[in-house]
MARKENU-263060 format. One record per atom (N, C-alpha, C, O): residue number from 1; residue in one letter; atom name; y, x, z. Coordinates in steps of 0.05 Angstrom, whole numbers. Atoms other than C-alpha are relative to their C-alpha. Layout:
REM residues N
{pt NUM 'a' 'CA' {Y X Z}}
...
END
This chain:
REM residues 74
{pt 1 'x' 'N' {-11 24 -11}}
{pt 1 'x' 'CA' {171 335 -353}}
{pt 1 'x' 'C' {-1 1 30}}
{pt 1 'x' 'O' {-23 3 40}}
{pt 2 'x' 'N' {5 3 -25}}
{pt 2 'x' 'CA' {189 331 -279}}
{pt 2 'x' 'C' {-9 -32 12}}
{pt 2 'x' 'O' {-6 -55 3}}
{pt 3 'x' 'N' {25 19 -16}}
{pt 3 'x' 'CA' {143 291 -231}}
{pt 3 'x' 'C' {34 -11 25}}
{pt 3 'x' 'O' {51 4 34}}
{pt 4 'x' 'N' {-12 11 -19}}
{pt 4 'x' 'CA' {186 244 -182}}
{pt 4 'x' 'C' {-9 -17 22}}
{pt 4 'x' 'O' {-27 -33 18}}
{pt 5 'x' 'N' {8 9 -23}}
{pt 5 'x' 'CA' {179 219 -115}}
{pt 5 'x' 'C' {19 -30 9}}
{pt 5 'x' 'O' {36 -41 -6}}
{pt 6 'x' 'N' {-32 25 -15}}
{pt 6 'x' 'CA' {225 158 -74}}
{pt 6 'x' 'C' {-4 -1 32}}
{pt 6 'x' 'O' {-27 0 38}}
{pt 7 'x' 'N' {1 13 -24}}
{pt 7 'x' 'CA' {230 144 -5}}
{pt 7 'x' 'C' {11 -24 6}}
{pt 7 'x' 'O' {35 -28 1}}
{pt 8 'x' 'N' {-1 21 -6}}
{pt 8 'x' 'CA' {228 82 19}}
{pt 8 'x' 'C' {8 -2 28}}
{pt 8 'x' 'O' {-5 6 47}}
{pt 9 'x' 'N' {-12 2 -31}}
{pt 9 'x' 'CA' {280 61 81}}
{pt 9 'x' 'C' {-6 -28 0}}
{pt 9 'x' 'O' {-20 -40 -17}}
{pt 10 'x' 'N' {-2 36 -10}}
{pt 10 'x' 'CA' {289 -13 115}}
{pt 10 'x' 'C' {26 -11 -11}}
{pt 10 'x' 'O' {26 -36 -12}}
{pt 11 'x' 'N' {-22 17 -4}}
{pt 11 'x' 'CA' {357 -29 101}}
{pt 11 'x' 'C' {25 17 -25}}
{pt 11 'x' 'O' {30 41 -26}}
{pt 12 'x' 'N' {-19 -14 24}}
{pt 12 'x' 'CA' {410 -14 40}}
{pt 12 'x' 'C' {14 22 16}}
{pt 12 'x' 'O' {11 43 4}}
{pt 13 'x' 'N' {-8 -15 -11}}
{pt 13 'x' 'CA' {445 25 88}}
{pt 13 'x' 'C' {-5 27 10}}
{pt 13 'x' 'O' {8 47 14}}
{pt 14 'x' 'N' {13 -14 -11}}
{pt 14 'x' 'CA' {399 59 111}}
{pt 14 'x' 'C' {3 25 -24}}
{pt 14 'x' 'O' {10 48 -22}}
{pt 15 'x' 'N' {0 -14 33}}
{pt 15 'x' 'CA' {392 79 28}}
{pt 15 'x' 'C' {21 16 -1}}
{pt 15 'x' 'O' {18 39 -8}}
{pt 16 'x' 'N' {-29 -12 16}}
{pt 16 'x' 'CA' {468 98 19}}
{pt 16 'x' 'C' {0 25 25}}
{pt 16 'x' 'O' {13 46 21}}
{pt 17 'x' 'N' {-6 -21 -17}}
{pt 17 'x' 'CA' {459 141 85}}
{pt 17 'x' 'C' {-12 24 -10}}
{pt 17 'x' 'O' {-1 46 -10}}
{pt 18 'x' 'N' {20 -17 11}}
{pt 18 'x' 'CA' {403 177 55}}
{pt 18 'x' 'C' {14 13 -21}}
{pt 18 'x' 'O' {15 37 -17}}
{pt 19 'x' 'N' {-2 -10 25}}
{pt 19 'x' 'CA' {431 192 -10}}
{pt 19 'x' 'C' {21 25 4}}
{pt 19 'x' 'O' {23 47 -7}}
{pt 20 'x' 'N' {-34 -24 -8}}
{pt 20 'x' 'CA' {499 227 24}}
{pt 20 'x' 'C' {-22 30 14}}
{pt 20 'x' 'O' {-21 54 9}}
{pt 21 'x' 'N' {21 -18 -14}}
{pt 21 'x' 'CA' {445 265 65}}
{pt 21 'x' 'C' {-11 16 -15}}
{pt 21 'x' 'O' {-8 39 -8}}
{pt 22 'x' 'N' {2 -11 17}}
{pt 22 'x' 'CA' {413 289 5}}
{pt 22 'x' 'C' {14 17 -18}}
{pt 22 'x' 'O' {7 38 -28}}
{pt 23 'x' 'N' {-13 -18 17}}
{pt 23 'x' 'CA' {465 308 -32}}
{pt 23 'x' 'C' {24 23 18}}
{pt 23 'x' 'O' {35 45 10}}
{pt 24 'x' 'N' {-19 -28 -10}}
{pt 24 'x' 'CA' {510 346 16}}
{pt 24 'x' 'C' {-26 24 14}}
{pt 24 'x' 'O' {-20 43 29}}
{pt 25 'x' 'N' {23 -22 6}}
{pt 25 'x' 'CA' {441 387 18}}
{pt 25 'x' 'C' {-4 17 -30}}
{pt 25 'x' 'O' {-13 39 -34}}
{pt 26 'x' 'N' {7 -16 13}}
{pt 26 'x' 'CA' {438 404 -38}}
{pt 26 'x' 'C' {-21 -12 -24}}
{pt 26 'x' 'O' {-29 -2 -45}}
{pt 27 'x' 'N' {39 -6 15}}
{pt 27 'x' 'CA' {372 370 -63}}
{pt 27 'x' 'C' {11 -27 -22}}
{pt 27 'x' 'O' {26 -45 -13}}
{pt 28 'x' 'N' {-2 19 23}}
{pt 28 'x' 'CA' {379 323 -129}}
{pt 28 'x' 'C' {-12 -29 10}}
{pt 28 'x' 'O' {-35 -31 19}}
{pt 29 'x' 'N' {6 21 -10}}
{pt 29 'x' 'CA' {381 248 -112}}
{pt 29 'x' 'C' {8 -23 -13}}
{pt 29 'x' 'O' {32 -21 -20}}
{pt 30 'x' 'N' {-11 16 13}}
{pt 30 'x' 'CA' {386 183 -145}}
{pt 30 'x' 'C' {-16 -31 22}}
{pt 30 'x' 'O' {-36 -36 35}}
{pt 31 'x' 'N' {11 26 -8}}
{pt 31 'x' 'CA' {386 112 -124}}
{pt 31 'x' 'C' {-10 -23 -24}}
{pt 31 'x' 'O' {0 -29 -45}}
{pt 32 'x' 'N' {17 13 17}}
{pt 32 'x' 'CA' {340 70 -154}}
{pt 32 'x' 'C' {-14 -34 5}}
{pt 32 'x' 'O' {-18 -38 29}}
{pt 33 'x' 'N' {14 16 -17}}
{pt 33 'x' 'CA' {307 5 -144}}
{pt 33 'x' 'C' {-26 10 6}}
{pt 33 'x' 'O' {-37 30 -2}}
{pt 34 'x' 'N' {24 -14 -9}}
{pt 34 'x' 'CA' {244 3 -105}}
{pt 34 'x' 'C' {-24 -7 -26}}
{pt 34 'x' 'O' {-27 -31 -29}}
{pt 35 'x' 'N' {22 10 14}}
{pt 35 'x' 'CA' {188 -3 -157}}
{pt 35 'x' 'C' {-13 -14 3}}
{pt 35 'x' 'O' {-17 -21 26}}
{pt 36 'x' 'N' {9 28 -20}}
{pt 36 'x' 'CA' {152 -59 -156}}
{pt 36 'x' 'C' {-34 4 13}}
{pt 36 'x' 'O' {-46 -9 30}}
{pt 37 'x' 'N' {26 -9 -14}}
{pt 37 'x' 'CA' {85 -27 -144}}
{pt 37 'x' 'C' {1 -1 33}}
{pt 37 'x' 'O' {-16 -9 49}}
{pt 38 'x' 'N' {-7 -9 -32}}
{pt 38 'x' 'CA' {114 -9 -76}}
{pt 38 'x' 'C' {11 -17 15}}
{pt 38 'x' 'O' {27 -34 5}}
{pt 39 'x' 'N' {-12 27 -21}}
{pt 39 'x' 'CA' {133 -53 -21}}
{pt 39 'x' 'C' {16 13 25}}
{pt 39 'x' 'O' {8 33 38}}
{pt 40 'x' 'N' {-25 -14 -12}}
{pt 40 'x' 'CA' {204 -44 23}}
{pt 40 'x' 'C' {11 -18 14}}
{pt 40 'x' 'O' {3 -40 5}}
{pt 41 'x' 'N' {-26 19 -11}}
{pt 41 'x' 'CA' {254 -85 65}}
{pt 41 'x' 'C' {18 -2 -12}}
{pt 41 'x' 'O' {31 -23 -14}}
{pt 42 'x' 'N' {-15 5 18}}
{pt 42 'x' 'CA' {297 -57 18}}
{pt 42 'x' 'C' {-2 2 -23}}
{pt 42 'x' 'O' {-24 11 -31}}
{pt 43 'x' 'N' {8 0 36}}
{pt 43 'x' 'CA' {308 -63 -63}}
{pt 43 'x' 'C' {9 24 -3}}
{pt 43 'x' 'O' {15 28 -26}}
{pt 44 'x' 'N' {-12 -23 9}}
{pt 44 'x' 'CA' {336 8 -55}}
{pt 44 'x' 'C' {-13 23 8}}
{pt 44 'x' 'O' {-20 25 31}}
{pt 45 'x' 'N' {26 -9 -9}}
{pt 45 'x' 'CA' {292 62 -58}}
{pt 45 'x' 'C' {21 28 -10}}
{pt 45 'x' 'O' {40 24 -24}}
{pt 46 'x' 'N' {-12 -24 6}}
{pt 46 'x' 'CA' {320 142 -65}}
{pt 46 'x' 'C' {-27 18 -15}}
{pt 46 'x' 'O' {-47 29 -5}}
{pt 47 'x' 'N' {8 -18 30}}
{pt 47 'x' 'CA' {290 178 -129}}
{pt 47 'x' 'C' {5 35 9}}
{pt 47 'x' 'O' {28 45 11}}
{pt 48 'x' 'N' {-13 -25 -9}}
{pt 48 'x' 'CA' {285 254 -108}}
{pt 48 'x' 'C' {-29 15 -22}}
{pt 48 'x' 'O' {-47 2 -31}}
{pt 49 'x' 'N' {24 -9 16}}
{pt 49 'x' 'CA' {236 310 -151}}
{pt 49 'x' 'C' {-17 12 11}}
{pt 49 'x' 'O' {-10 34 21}}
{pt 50 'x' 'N' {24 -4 -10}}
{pt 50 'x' 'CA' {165 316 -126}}
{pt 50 'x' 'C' {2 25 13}}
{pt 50 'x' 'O' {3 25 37}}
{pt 51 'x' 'N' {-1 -26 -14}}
{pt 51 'x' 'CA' {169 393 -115}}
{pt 51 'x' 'C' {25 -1 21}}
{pt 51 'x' 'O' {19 10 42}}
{pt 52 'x' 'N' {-11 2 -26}}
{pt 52 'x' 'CA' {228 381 -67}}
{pt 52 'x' 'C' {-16 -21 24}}
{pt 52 'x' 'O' {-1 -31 40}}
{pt 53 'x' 'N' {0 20 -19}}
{pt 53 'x' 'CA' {192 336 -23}}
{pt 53 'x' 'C' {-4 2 31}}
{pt 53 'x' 'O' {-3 -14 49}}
{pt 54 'x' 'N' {-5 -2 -33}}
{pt 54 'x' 'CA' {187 376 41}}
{pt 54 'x' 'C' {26 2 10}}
{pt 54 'x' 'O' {31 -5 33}}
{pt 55 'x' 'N' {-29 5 1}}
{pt 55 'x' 'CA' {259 384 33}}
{pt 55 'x' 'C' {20 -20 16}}
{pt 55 'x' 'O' {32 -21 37}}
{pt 56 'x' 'N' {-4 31 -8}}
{pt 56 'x' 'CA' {279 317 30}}
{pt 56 'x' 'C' {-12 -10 30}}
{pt 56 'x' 'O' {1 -16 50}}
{pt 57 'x' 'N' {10 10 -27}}
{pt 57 'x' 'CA' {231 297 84}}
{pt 57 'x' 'C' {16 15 28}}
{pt 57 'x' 'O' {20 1 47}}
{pt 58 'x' 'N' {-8 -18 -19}}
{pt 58 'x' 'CA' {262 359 132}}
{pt 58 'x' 'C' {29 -11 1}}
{pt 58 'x' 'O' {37 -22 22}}
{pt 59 'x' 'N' {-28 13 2}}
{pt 59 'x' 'CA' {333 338 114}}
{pt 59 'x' 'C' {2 -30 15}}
{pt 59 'x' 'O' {16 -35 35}}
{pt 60 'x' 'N' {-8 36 -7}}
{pt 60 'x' 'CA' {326 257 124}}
{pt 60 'x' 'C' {-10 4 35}}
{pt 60 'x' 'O' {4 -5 53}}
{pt 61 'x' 'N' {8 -1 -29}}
{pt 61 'x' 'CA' {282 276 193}}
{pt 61 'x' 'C' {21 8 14}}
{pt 61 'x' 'O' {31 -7 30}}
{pt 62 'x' 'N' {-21 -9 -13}}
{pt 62 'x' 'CA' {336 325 216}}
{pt 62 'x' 'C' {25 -24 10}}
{pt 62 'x' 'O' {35 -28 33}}
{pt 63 'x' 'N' {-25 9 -18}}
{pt 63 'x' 'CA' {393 278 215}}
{pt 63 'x' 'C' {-10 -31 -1}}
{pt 63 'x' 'O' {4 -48 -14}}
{pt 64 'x' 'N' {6 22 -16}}
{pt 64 'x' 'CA' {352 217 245}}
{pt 64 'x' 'C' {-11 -19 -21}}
{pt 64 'x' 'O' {-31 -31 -16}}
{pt 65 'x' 'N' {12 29 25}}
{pt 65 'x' 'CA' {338 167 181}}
{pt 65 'x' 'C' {-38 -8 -1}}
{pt 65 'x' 'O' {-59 -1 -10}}
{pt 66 'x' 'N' {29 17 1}}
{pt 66 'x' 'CA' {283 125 194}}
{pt 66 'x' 'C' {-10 -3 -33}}
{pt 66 'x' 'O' {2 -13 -52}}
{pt 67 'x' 'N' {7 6 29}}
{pt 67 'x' 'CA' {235 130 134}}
{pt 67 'x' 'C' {-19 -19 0}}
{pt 67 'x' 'O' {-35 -20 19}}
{pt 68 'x' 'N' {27 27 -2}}
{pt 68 'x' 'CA' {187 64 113}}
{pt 68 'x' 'C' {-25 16 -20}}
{pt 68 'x' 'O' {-47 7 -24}}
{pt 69 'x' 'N' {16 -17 21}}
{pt 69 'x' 'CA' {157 121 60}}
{pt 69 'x' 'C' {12 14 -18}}
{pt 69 'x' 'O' {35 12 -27}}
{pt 70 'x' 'N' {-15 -8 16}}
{pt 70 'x' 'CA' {154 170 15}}
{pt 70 'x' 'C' {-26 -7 -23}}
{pt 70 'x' 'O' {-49 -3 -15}}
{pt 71 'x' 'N' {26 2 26}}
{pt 71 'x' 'CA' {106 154 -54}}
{pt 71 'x' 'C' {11 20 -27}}
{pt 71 'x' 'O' {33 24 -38}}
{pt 72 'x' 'N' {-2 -19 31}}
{pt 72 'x' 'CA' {100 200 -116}}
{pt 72 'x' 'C' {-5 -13 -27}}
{pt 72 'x' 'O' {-27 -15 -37}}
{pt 73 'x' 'N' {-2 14 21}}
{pt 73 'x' 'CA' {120 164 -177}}
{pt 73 'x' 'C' {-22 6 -23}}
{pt 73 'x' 'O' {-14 25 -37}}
{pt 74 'x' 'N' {2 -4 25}}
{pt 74 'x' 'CA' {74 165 -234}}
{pt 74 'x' 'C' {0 -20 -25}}
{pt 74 'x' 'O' {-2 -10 -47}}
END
């Protein structure tokens, strides 16, 4: 069973920027709400899989996306 991660931005937009970012990478990405364990500005949180997560993080840093977090789903 794969293990999943989310990152948590500020702003829906912020979300839909992320997700294009992810996927014209390459790296598997879903939008999700934020769980409720976790606390956000926004209800939209990006679903990516655990073992990619320096990935993700190197990608969203590169092209500027402010992150509020990243947490590992279990």
């Amino acid at each position: 069973m794969s293990e999943y991660g989310v990152v948590l931005v500020h702003t829906t937009s912020a979300a839909l920027r992320g997700e294009k970012i992810l996927q014209q990478t390459g790296l598997t990405v879903k939008l999700i709400p934020v769980p409720r364990e976790l606390s956000s500005d926004c209800g939209i949180a990006l679903r990516f899989l655990w073992e990619e997560r320096e990935a993700v993080e190197d990608a969203l840093n590169a092209a500027g996306l402010e992150i509020a977090g990243v947490h590992r789903l279990t």
